[in-house]
C-alpha positions as CSV (number, residue, x, y, z in Angstrom):
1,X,260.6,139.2,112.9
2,X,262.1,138.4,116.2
3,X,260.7,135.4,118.6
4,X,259.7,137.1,121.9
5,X,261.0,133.6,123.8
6,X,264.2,131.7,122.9
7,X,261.4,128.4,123.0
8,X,261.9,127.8,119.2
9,X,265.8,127.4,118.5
10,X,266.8,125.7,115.2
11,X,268.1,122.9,115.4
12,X,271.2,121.7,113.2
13,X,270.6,118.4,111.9
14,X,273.7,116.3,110.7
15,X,273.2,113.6,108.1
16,X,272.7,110.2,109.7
17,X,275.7,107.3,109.2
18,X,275.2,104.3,107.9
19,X,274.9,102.7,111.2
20,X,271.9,105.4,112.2
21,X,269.9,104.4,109.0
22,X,269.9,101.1,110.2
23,X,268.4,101.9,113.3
24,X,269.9,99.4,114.9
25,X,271.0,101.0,118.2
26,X,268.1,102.7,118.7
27,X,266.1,98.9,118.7
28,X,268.9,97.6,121.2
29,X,268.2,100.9,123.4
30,X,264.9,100.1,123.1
31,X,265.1,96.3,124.1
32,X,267.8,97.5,126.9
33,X,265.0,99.7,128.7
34,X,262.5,97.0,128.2
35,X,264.6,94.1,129.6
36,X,265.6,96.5,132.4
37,X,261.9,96.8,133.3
38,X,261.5,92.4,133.6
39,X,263.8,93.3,137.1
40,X,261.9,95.9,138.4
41,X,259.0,95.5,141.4
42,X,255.6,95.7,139.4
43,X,253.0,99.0,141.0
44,X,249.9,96.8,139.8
45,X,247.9,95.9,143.7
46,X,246.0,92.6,142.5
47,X,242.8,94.6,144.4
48,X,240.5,91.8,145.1
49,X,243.0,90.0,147.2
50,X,245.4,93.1,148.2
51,X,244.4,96.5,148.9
52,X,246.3,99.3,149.4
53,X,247.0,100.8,152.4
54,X,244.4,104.5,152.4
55,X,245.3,107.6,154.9
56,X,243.6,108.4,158.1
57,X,241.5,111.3,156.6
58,X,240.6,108.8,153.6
59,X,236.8,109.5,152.6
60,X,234.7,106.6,150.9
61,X,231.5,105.4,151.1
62,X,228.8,107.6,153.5
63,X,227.6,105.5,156.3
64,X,224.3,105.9,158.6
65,X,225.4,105.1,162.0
66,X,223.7,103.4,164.9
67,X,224.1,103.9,168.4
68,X,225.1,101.6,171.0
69,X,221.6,100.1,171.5
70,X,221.2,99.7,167.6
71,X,218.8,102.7,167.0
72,X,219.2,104.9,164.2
73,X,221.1,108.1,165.2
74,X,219.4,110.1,162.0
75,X,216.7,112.7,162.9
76,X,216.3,114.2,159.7
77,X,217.2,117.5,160.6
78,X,218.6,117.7,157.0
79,X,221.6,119.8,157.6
80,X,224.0,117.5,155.9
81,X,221.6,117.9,152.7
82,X,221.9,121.3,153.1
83,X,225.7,121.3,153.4
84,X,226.0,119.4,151.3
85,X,227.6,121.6,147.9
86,X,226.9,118.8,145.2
87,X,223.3,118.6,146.5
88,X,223.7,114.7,146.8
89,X,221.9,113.8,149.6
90,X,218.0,113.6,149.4
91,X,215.9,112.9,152.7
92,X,211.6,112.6,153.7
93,X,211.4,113.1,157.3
94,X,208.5,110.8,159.5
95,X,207.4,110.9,162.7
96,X,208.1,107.9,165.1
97,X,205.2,105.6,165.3
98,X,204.2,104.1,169.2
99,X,206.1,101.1,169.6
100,X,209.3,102.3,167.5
101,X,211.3,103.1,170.2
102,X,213.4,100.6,170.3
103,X,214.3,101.5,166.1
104,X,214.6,105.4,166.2
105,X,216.4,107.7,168.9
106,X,214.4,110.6,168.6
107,X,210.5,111.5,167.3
108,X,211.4,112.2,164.0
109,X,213.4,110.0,161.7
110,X,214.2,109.7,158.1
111,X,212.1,108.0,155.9
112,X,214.1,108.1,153.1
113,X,217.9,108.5,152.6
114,X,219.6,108.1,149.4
115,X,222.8,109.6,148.2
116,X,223.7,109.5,144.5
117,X,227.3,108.5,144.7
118,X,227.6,110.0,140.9
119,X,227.0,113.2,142.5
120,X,228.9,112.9,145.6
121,X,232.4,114.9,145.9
122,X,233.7,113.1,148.9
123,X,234.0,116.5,150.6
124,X,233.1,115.5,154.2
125,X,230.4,118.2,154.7
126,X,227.9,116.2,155.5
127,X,229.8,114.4,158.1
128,X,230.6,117.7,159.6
129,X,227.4,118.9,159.6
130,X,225.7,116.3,161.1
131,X,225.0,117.2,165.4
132,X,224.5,113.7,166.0
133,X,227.2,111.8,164.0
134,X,224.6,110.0,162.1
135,X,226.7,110.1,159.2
136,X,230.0,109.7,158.0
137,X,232.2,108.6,155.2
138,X,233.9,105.1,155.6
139,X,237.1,103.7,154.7
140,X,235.5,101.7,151.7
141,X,234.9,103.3,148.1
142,X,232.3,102.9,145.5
143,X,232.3,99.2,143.4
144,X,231.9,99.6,139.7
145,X,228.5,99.7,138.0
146,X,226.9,99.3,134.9
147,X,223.9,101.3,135.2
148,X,223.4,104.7,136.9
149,X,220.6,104.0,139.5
150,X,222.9,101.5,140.7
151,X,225.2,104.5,142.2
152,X,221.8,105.8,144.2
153,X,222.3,104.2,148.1
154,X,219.1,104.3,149.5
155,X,218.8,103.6,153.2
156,X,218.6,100.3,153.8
157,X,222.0,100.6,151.4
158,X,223.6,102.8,153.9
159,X,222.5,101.9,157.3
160,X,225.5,100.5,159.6
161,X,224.6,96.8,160.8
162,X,223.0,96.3,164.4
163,X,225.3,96.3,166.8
164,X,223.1,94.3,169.0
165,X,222.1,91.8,166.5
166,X,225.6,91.5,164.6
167,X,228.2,93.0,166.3
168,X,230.9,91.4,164.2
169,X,229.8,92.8,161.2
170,X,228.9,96.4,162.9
171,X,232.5,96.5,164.3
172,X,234.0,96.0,160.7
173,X,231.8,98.1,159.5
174,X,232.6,101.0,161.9
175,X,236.6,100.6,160.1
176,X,239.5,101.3,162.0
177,X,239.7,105.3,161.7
178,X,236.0,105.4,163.5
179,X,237.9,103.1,166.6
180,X,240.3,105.8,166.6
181,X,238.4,109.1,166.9
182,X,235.8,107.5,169.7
């Protein structure tokens, strides 16, 4: 029976010399690439102390922003929960208490905020969906874990520092694509 591809050719296979038994060149080829490799420039990024250079559109961590006068800019609407394809993003809404002005923008607020980073597919949905850029994804990624409630940010996890209070911090936290776009 014919083969339908020309894939599976035989192959003629001369007997080896002396020399190939030995194997011997095919060590010192061996050691030749190796040795090359000594001279070349090493890929490894020691991360702690370098990182690499990400894109513009690069999509870590989510973020809850502030505004300028360090109030939350989250008013639970849930449509980035709802956007959201991987159903990551879990939220309680609450009404603002008298007295909480200066905390929340609006009368409503979110309570409770997690995102379960196991979960998450870094799609930018959420940040999309959001009317009042309360969230979006930030130039850092996830850190390693041993557990799997450690990769469940809650909201106090993902709130932006106070601009007000530590505007250091806050700027650096903002990262240099958010400078950018505002």
């Amino acid at each position: 029976m014919q083969s339908l591809t020309k894939r599976s050719e035989s192959v003629e296979r001369k007997p080896m010399t002396w020399l190939e038994r030995m194997y011997l060149p095919g060590i010192f080829k061996g050691m030749a690439i190796t040795f090359s490799h000594m001279f070349t420039k090493t890929p490894t990024i020691n991360y702690p102390e370098q990182t690499r250079p990400f894109s513009k559109v690069f999509r870590g961590l989510h973020v809850l922003n502030r505004d300028e006068e360090g109030r939350e800019r989250c008013t639970a609407c849930g449509l980035c929960a709802v956007a959201c394809p991987a159903e990551a993003i879990t939220m309680e809404a609450a009404e603002r208490e008298p007295g909480e002005e200066k905390l929340y923008r609006e009368e409503k607020y979110a309570a409770k905020y997690e995102v379960n980073m196991l979960r998450c597919i870094f799609c930018g949905l959420c940040e999309e969906a959001c009317p009042k850029d309360a969230v979006y994804l930030s130039e850092t990624f996830a850190p390693a874990n041993y557990k799997r409630q450690g990769f469940i940010y809650g909201k106090e996890d993902l709130l932006i520092p106070n601009p007000l209070t530590d505007k250091e911090a806050y700027e650096k936290a903002k990262g240099e694509r958010e400078k950018t776009t505002s």
